[in-house]
C-alpha positions, 0 to 999 in steps of 0.5 A: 726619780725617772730612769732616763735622768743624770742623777739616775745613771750616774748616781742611784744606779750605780750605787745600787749595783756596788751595794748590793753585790759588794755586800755579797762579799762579807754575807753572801745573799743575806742582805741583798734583799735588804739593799734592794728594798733600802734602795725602793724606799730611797727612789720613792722617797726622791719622787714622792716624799711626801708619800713614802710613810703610805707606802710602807704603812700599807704594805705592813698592813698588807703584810699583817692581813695576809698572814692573818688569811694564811692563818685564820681560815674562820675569818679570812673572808673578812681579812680579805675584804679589809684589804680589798678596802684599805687598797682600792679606797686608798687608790680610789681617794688619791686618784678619783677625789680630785675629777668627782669633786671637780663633776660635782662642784660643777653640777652644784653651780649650774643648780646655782648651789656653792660648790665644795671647797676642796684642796686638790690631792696630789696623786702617788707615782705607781699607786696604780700598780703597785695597788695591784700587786697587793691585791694580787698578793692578798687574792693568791694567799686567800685562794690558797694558791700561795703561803704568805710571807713571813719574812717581811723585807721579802714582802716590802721588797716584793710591793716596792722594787724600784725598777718596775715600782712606778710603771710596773711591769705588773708582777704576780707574786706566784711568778716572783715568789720564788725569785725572792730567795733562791734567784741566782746572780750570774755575769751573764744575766747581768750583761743581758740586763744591762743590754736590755736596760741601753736597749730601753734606754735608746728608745725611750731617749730617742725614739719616744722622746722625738715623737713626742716633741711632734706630738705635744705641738700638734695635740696643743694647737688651736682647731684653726690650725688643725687640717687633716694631714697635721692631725694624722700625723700627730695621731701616728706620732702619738701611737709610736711614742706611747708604744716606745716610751712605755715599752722602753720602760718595761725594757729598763725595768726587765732589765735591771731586774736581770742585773740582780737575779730577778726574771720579770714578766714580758709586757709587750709583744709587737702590739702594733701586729695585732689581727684583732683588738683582742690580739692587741690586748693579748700582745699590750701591757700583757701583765695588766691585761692577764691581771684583769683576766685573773682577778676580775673577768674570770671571778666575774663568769668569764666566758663560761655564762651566756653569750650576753652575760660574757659580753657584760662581763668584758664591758666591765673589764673594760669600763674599770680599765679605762678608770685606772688609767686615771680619773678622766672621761677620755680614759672611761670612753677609751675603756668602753670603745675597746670593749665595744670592739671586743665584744663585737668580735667575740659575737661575731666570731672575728677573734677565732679566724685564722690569723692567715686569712686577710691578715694584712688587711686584718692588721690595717683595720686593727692599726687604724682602730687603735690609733683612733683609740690613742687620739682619745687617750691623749686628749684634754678632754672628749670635746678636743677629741672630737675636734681630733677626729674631726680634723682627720676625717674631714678633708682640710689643707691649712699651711703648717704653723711655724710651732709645728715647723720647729718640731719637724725638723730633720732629726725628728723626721728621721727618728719617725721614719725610723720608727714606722716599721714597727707597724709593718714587722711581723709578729713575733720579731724581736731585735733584743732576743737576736742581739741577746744571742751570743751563739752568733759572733755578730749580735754579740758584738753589735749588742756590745757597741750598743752598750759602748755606744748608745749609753754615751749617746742617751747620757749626752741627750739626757745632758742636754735635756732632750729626754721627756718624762715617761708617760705612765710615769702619772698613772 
């Protein structure tokens, strides 16, 4: 189930929202985690059926092996490594079976070998995050940084939570363990949730939607028809929907999580004003940046070895990063091509400069890296990607095809355009945090039109079948 449908708005969540708080009227706060979690399950079980046993099976596991590190000191070490076992090979099978089977069925035929017969797996929606929270879970409880959970609808509750199960954002069990018991409902988070939840919506409809229409067109037309100002386009395009479509999805999530009580962790922070890559990863999908930091960078050495040892140990964050976004050769060079540039700029010291210093230029050269990076993540495949950047840097003029002129009307136009400031707005401007404000009559009510009137509109869009699916919706 995808936020931005019909069945979503005007059947699950509503019936989610007079649930849970009508409970809370014969048994205050006793069963709201169990609404909650019957909910998960019943979104999970619309979008992926067929995977809803693994999820709770898992979880149980989890549940068990957590409890047994928290209890058994003398072999915790190997309740851990059972876990670290059942959740990466389980994420490891559904999500890389497919593209090795695929590399060595090919290798085997140009050896003139038979190649494996195979069924193709299909992949669980959200098994990349939700494989680590579990882990995230697990290694807090190891370290002793947290008790485990006995009661185990929390824990359920906590790895399945249906507004930030599919595409997170990531939430650490330390940041939310609390949460689970003693969060406090109020009317005012919920119409800060609610704002928050149109103010996604709107984008993802809107925005995300519109620049993909241009870019889906451009990314699939043939080499002959791709001249240099139609490939810029498309990467420019691309950049703006990625942006959009997934921090929309944060913003829902974030928001919802307000409507119960919940406060889940910002996962953006105006990435498109970075100075440097590294302030890029710093302000992009921050809760999946700070669990690598967390989990595997610092376990690894961080930068406290060597100067090669750290340079290593960022290529490694960095190689697996590009993996989990799925089992493609143009997610790994992805990987590697933002952490060549990390590396570059922690060796020549560019990360530490002053952010004032050349900092228009700065945030060019750091936009044109980016969108760059973007051209590789959304292609097939790296000879397409090729093609792509060869197009952009090699000057060409071929007339626009008639596919690519129905995407370009003007309502596509306008909605690009609008959405361009977003590579020129400072840093740590926020429209959401000024129409949250309630000090100020204005926002107030320029919040409560965007409820009253961006909700109608995103519905008739979503109606009208305008709305496109969310692209870390596969991930």
């Amino acid at each position: 189930m995808v936020f931005s449908t019909t069945i979503f708005l005007f059947g699950f969540l509503p019936a989610v929202i007079l649930s849970y708080y009508g409970q809370q009227l014969l048994s205050p706060k006793k069963l709201r985690n169990f609404v909650l979690l019957f909910f998960s399950y019943l979104f999970y079980l619309y979008g992926a059926a067929g995977f809803l046993l693994i999820l709770i099976l898992s979880t149980l596991a989890d549940y068990v092996l957590g409890l047994l590190i928290g209890r058994k000191a003398r072999y915790k070490r190997f309740w851990l490594s059972l876990s670290l076992l059942l959740n990466l090979g389980l994420l490891a099978y559904f999500k890389y079976a497919n593209f090795f089977v695929v590399e060595l069925n090919n290798f085997l035929l140009e050896l003139k070998f038979f190649p494996i017969e195979w069924s193709e797996v299909v992949l669980p929606i959200g098994i990349s995050f939700f494989t680590f929270q579990k882990l995230s879970y697990i290694i807090d409880v190891y370290r002793g940084k947290s008790r485990a959970l006995v009661n185990v609808i929390d824990f359920a509750l906590y790895i399945a939570m249906f507004p930030q199960l599919i595409a997170g954002p990531i939430v650490r069990f330390s940041y939310i363990r609390r949460q689970l018991k003693e969060r406090r409902e109020s009317w005012n988070n919920f119409y800060n949730g609610t704002l928050r939840f149109c103010w996604g919506l709107l984008k993802k409809v809107v925005i995300a939607s519109s620049c993909a229409q241009i870019t889906d067109v451009i990314f699939g037309l043939n080499f002959e028809l791709l001249d240099t100002k139609v490939a810029w386009l498309g990467a420019i395009a691309y950049t703006l929907q990625i942006y959009f479509d997934f921090s929309a999805y944060s913003d829902m999530a974030i928001g919802m999580g307000m409507m119960f009580g919940f406060t889940f962790p910002e996962n953006f922070n105006r990435p498109y004003s970075a100075i440097s890559i590294t302030d890029f990863w710093r302000r992009w999908h921050i809760t999946l940046s700070r669990w690598f930091r967390d989990y595997l960078y610092i376990p690894l050495g961080g930068n406290r070895c060597t100067t090669s040892r750290t340079c290593l140990n960022m290529a490694i964050v960095c190689i697996l990063c590009g993996l989990w976004h799925g089992a493609n050769w143009t997610f790994l060079i992805w990987g590697i091509y933002h952490g060549a540039f990390l590396i570059i700029e922690r060796i020549t010291g560019l990360r530490e400069v002053s952010p004032e210093r050349s900092k228009i230029l700065r945030r060019f050269i750091t936009l044109l890296i980016v969108i760059i990076g973007w051209v590789l993540f959304r292609s097939e495949n790296i000879a397409r990607a090729i093609e792509f950047l060869g197009a952009m840097f090699t000057p060409t003029d071929l007339p626009i095809s008639y596919e690519l002129s129905l995407s370009l009307n003007y309502r596509n136009l306008l909605i690009l355009m609008m959405a361009l400031p977003v590579f020129f707005l400072p840093g740590d401007f926020s429209l959401i945090k000024i129409l949250i404000n309630k000090k100020d009559p204005v926002p107030l009510l320029a919040g409560a039109l965007m409820i009253l009137l961006a909700l109608p509109y995103c519905a008739a869009l979503i109606v009208g079948g305008a709305s496109s699916p969310f692209i870390y919706y596969r991930f």
